[in-house]
C-alpha distance (Angstrom), angle and dihedral (degrees) to the residues before:
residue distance angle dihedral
X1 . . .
X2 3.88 . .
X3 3.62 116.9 .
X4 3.88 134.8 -176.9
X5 3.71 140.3 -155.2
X6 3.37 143.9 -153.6
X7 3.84 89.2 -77.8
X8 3.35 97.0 58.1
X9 3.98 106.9 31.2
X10 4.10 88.9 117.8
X11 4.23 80.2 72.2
X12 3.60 90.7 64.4
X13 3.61 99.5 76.3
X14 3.87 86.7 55.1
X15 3.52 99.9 50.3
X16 4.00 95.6 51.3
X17 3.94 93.4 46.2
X18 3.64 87.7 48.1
X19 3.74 103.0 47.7
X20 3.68 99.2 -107.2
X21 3.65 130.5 136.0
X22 3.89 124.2 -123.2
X23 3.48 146.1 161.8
X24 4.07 150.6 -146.4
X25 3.58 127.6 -141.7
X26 3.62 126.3 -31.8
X27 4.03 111.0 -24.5
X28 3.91 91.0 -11.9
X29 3.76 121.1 134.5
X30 3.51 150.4 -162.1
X31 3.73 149.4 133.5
X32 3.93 134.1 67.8
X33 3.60 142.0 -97.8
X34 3.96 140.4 -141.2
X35 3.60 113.8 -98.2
X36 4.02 122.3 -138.2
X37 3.82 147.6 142.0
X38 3.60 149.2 -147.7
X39 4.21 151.2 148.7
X40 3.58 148.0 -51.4
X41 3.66 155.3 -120.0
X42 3.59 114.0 137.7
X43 3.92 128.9 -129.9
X44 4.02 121.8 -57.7
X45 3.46 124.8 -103.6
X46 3.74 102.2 -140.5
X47 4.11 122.4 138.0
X48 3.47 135.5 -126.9
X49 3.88 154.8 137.1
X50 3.75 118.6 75.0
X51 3.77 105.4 -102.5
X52 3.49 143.7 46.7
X53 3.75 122.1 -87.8
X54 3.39 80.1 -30.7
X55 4.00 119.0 -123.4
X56 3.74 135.7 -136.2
X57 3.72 119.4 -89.8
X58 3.80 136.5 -127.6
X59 4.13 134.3 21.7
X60 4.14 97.2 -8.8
X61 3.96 103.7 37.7
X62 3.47 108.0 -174.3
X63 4.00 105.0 -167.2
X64 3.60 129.0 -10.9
X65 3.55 136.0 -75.4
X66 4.19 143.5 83.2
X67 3.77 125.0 -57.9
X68 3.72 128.9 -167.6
X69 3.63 99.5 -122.6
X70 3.40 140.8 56.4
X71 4.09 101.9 -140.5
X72 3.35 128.7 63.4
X73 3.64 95.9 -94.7
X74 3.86 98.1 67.5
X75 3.65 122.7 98.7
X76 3.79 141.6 -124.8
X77 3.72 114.8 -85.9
X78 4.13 104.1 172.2
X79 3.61 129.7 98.5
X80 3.47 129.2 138.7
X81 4.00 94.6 171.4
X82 4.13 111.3 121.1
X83 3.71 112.5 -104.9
X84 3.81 104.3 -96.7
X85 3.73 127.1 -137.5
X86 3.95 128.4 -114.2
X87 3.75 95.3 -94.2
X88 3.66 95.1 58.7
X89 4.37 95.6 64.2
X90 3.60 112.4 99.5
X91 4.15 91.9 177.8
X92 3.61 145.0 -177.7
X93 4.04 125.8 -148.2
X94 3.83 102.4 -132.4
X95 4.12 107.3 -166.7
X96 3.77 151.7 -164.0
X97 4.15 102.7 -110.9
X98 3.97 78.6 -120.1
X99 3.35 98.0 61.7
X100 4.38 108.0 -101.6
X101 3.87 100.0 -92.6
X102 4.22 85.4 96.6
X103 3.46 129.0 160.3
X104 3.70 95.6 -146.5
X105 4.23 131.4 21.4
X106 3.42 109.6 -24.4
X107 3.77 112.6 -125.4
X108 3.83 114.0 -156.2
X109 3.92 114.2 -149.9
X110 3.58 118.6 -74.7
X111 4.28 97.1 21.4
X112 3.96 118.5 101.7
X113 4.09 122.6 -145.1
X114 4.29 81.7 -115.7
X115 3.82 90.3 64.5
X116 3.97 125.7 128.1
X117 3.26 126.9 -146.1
X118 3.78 95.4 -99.9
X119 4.20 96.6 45.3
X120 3.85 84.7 54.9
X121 3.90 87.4 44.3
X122 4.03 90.0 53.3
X123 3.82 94.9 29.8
X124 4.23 84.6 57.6
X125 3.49 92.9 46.7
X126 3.81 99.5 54.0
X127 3.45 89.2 46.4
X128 4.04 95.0 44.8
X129 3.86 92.4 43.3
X130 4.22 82.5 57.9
X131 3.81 89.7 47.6
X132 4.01 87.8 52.8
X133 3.99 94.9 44.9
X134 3.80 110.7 19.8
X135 3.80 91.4 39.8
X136 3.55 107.1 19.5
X137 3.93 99.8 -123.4
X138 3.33 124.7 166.3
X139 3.73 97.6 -176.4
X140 3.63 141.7 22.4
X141 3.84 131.6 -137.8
X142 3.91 114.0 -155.7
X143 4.29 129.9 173.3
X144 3.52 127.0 -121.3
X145 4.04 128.8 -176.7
X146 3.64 130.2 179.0
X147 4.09 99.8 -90.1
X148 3.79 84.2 56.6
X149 3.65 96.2 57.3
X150 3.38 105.6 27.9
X151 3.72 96.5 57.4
X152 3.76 147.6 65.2
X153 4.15 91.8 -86.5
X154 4.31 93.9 59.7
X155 4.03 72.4 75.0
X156 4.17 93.5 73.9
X157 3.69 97.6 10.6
X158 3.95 86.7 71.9
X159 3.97 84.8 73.7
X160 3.40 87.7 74.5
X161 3.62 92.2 65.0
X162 3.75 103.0 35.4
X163 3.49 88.4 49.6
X164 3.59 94.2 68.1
X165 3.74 92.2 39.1
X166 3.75 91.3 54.3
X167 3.88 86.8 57.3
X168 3.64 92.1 56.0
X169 4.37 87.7 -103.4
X170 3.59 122.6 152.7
X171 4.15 112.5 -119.3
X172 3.42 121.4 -138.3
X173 4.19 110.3 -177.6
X174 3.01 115.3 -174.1
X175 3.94 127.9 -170.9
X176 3.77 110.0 -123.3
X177 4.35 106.3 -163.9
X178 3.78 97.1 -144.8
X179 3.97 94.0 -145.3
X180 3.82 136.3 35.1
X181 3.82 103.5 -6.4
X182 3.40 93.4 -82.5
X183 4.11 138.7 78.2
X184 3.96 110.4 -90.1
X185 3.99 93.4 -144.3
X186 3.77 122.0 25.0
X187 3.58 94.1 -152.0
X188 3.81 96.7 50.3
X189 3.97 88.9 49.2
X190 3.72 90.2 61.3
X191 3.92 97.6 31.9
X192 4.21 83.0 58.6
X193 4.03 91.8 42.7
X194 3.98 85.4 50.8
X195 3.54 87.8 57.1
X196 3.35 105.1 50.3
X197 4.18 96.2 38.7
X198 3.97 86.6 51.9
X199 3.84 88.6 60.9
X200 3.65 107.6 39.5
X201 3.56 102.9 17.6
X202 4.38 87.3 104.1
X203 3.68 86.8 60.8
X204 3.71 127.1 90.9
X205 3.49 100.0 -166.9
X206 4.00 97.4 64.5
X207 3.74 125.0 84.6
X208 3.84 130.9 -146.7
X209 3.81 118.1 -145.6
X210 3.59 105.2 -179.9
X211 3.56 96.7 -160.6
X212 3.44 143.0 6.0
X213 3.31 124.5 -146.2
X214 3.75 108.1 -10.3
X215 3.92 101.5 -171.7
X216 4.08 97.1 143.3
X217 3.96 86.5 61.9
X218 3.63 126.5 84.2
X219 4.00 112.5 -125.1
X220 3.59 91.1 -111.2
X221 4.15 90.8 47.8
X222 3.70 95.5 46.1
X223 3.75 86.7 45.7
X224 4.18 87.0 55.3
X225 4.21 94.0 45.2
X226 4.22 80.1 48.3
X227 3.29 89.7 51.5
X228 4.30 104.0 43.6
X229 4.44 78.0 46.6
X230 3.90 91.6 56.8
X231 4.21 85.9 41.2
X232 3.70 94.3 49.0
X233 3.59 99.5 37.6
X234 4.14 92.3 44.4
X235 3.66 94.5 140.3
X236 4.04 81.8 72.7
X237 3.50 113.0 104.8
X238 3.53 99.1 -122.6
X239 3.90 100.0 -136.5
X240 4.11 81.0 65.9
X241 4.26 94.4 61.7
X242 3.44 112.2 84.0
X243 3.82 103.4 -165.9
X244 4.14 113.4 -154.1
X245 3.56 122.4 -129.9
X246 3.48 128.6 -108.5
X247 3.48 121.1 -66.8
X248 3.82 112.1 -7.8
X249 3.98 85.6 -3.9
X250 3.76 86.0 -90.7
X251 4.18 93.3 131.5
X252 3.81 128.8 34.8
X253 3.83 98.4 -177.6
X254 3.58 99.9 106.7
X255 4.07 96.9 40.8
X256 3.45 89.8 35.6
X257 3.85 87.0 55.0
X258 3.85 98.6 41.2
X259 4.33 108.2 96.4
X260 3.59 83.8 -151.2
X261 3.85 89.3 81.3
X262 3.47 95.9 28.5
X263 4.06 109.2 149.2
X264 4.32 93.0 25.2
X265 3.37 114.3 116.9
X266 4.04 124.4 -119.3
X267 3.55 142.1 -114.5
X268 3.74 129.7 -147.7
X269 4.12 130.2 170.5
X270 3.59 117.0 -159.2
X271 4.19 127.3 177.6
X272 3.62 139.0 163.5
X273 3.83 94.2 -122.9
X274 4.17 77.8 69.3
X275 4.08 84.4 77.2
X276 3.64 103.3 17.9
X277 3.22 98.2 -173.9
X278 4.10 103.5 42.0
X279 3.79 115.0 113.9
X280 3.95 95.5 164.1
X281 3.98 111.3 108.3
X282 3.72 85.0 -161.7
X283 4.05 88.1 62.2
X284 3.61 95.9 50.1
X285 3.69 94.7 48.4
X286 4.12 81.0 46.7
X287 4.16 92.0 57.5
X288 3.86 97.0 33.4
X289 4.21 82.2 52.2
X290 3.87 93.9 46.1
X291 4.06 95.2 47.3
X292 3.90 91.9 50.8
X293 3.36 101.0 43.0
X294 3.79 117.8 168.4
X295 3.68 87.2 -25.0
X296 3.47 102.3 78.1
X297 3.58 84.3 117.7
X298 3.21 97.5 76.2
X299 3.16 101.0 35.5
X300 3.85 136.8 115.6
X301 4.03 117.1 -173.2
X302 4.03 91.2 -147.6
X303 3.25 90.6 177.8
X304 3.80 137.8 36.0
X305 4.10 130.5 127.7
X306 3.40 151.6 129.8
X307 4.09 140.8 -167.4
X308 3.81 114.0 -37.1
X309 3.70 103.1 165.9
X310 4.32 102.1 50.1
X311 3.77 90.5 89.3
X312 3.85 90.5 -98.0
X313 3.99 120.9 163.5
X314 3.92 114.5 -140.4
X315 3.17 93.9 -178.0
X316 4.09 104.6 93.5
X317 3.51 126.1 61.6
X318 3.84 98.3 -78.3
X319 3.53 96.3 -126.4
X320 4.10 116.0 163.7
X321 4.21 94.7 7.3
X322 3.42 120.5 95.1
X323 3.70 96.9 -142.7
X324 3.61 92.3 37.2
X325 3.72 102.8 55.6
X326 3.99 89.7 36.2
X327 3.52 89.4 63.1
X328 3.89 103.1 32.6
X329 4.15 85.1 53.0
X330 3.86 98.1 40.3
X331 3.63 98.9 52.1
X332 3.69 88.4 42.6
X333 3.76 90.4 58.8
X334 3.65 94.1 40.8
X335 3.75 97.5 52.4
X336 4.15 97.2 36.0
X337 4.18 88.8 44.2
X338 4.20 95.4 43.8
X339 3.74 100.6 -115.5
X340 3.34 136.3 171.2
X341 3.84 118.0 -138.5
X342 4.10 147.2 163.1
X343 3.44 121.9 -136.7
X344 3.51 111.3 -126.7
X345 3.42 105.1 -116.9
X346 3.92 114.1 0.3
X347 3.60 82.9 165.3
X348 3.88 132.1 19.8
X349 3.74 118.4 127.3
X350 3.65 125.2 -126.9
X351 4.47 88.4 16.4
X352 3.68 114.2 120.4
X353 3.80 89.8 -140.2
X354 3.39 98.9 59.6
X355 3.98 113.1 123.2
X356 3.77 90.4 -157.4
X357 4.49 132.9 48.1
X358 3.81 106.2 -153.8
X359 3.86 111.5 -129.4
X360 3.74 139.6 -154.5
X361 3.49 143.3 12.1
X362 4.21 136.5 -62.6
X363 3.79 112.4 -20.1
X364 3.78 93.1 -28.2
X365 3.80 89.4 90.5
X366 4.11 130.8 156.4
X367 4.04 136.0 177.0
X368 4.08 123.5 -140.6
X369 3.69 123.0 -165.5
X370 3.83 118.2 -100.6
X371 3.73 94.3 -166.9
X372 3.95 124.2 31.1
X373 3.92 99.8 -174.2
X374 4.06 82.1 48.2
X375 4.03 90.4 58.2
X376 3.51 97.2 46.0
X377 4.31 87.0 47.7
X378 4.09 84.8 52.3
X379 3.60 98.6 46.9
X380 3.61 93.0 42.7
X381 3.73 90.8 57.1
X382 3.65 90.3 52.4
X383 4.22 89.5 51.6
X384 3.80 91.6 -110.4
């Protein structure tokens, strides 16, 4: 998601005449997208790693398995699960309370600056366990930027990730550029992806989205940086890359069509503030149909949403709201057409479309639903 403030509102104009998504104040949204399409081939099924599931590592270990470190700052490197395809993620957007485009650490909801390693660790995996059996998540999606990983904090925020891979959850990360739609420093961008790929490339539960978001690039640009990230990063299986599409991943036709990333996996972002004023189910099914393509295959929707907390029922057919039929006729077409999605945000305090509220105090954290009908449109899109 891209979102704007009161500093920036004379952006807006841009963004909508040029296709891109954006945002204002905490869950609201507006703007449009590009709509495409495209082909298929799901995920490989390749093995790797050298331990089940994996497991966090140091003074709270949270489920079995080797780590590549001996302190309690070191992550989880095991996994011997097969590399699933795009279908199989049923996945939950967790975010920074500021949205993730952050000049600084990002800070997902519920952590403090002042946490260690092993209070993000335990924070994560109260919060993951509730994605798992309040939501029914299987996997997680979470940002990352170049502050985050280049500094003292990548230390504890790396409990965020081997939390969920201690639980058996699949990790998406996903690189959030905290200015402009596009990385500030070329060589930074791939120093932080270098990073992260050297600690978690042995395990097949976690995910690499190179980017997130691209909207400053050109399709056939982005498609060129996708390309030099699969090339540098080769020793990444390739059904674990889920390359964005072009602009604010709102078409995969020209990645999805490029043989250089044949065998990634593909992202695509869909909301109803992309056609304000539609209130036709059979419209939204019509867009969501056009941008995937024939690639639906490989596709994951990691990101789609709307209000949850304005006292709105999801459970009719939609017709004549904008929220309402977006959601009725997305899930619909998600569920009936087998694909994988995450719902943007699960959790994200303080945003009216959050699906979850975070509870309690310390590590001995839980999440409540804000919207029923919402739930049941979520886990019905992910065939549950």
């Amino acid at each position: 998601m891209r979102r704007h403030n009161a500093s920036n509102l004379g952006l807006v104009f841009l963004y909508l005449s040029t296709g891109f998504a954006c945002s204002s104040g905490s869950g609201q949204k507006t703007g449009s997208t590009a709509e495409s399409g495209s082909a298929s081939t799901g995920g490989t099924s390749s093995t790797g790693g050298d331990t089940t599931a994996g497991g966090a590592s140091g003074a709270n270990n949270l489920g079995g398995g080797g780590s590549s470190g001996t302190t309690s700052d070191t992550t989880a490197t095991g996994g011997t699960v097969a590399i699933e395809s795009a279908s199989s993620f049923r996945c939950g957007n967790w975010a920074d309370q500021r949205d993730n485009f952050v000049a600084g650490n990002l800070l997902l909801s519920g952590l403090s600056t002042t946490d260690s390693y092993d209070t993000v660790l335990a924070k994560a995996d109260a919060i993951l366990g509730a994605f798992q059996t309040t939501v029914g998540a299987n996997s997680v999606r979470v940002p990352i930027n170049e502050p985050t990983v280049s500094g003292a904090w990548w230390n504890a925020y790396k409990g965020t990730i081997d939390a969920g891979i201690a639980r058996g959850m699949k990790v998406i990360i996903a690189y959030w550029a905290w200015q402009n739609g596009k990385e500030a420093n070329r060589d930074a961008y791939f120093a932080m992806w270098k990073s992260v790929v050297d600690t978690y490339v042995g395990n097949n539960l976690v995910y690499f989205e190179p980017f997130n978001e691209p909207w400053q690039y050109n399709a056939a640009d982005w498609t060129t940086l996708a390309v030099q990230w699969v090339t540098a990063y080769s020793n990444v299986p390739k059904g674990r890359i889920i390359i964005a599409g072009s602009y604010s991943d709102t078409d995969v036709r020209v990645q999805g069509a490029d043989s250089r990333l044949d065998g990634t996996l593909l992202s695509l972002h869909i909301y109803p503030f992309n056609d304000p004023t539609q209130t036709a189910t059979s419209a939204w099914t019509a867009r969501l149909q056009s941008n995937l393509g024939s690639y639906a295959s490989r596709t994951i929707v990691t990101e789609w949403g709307a209000p949850m907390t304005t006292g709105i029922d999801y459970s009719g057919a939609g017709e004549g709201d904008n929220s309402g039929s977006f959601i009725s006729a997305i899930s619909t077409y998600l569920h009936d057409n087998t694909i994988g999605s995450c719902y943007w945000p699960v959790l994200r305090t303080a945003d009216f479309w959050s699906l979850t509220t975070l509870n309690g105090t310390g590590t001995d954290l839980s999440l409540s639903i804000t919207n029923a009908s919402g739930l049941a449109r979520v886990q019905s899109a992910w065939r549950m």
